[in-house]
C-alpha positions in Angstrom: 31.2 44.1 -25.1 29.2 42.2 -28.0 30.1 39.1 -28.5 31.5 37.5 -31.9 28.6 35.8 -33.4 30.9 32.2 -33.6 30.9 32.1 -29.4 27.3 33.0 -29.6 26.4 30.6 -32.1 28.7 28.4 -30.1 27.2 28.8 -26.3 23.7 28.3 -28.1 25.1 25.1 -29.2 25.9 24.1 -26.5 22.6 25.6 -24.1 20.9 23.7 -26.5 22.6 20.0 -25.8 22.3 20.5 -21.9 18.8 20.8 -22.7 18.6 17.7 -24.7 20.7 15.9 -21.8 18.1 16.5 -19.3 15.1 15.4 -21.0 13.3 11.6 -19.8 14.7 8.7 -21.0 12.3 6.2 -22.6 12.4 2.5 -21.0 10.2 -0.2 -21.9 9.3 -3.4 -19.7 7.5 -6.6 -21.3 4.5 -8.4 -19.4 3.6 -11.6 -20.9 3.0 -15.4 -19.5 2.5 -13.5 -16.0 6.1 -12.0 -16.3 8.1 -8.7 -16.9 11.2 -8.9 -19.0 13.5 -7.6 -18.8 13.5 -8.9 -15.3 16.0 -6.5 -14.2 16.1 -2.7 -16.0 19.4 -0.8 -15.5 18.5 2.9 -15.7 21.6 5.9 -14.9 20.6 7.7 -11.2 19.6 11.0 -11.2 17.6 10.8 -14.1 13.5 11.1 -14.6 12.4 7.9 -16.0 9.7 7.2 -18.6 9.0 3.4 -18.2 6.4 2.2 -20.7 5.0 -1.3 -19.6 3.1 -3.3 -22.2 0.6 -5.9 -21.3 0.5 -8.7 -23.6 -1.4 -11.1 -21.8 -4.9 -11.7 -21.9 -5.6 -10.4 -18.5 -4.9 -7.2 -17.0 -2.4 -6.4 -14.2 -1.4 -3.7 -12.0 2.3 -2.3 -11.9 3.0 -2.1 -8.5 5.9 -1.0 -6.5 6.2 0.4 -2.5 9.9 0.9 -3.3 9.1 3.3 -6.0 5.7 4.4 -4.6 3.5 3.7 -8.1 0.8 1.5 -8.6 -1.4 1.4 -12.4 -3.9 -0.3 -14.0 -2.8 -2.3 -17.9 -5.4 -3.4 -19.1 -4.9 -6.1 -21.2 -3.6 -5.5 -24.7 -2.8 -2.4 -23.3 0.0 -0.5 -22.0 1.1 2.8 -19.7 3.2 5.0 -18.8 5.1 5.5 -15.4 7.4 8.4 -14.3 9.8 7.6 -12.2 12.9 9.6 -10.2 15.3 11.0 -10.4 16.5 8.1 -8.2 19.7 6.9 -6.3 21.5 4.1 -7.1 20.1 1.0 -6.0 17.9 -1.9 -6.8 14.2 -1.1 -6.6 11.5 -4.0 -7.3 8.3 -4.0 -8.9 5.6 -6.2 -9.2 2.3 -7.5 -10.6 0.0 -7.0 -7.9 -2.5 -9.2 -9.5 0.2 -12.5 -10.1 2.7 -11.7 -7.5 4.8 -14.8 -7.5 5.3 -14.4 -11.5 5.4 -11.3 -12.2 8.4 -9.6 -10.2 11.6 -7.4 -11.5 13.7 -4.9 -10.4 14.7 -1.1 -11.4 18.7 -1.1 -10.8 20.0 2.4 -10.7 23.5 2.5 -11.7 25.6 5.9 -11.0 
């Protein structure tokens, strides 16, 4: 049996916002003075992560993180993009392989 176009307009609708739930949510982390603010990013679990990290120092540094298994190059001036999870919930921290003892933070993945 057809169904009345106002429930198919309706289930469209609605296909339509699952959709838009499940698409990568946008992040941004800071590095500048040797440091990434914010020092602590809350991101929702079971979600893929776009994180874009902007360099604004004068040197370049690599994003590095075992806990997250991702390591890239920012030039300086520059800035890139890192996938990450869908992840549980927990705290997972990052670093600046390059300045180590400034440059530290942590991905906290709230449910």
């Amino acid at each position: 049996m057809p169904l009345p176009m106002r429930t198919l307009a309706l289930l469209l609708a609605f296909g339509a916002s699952a959709v838009a739930r499940t698409a990568d949510a946008d992040y941004t982390l800071v590095l500048e003075g040797h440091r990434f603010s914010p020092t602590e990013l809350a991101v929702p679990a079971g979600t893929k992560v776009r994180l874009v990290v902007e360099n604004k120092d004068q040197t370049p540094e690599e994003f590095e993180s075992y806990a997250l298994n991702r390591e890239k190059l920012i030039t300086s001036g520059g800035r890139a993009v890192i996938y990450v999870g869908p992840l549980a919930p927990g705290r997972y921290e990052y670093f600046g392989d390059f300045n180590p003892a400034t440059a530290r933070g942590w991905l906290v993945v709230k449910p």
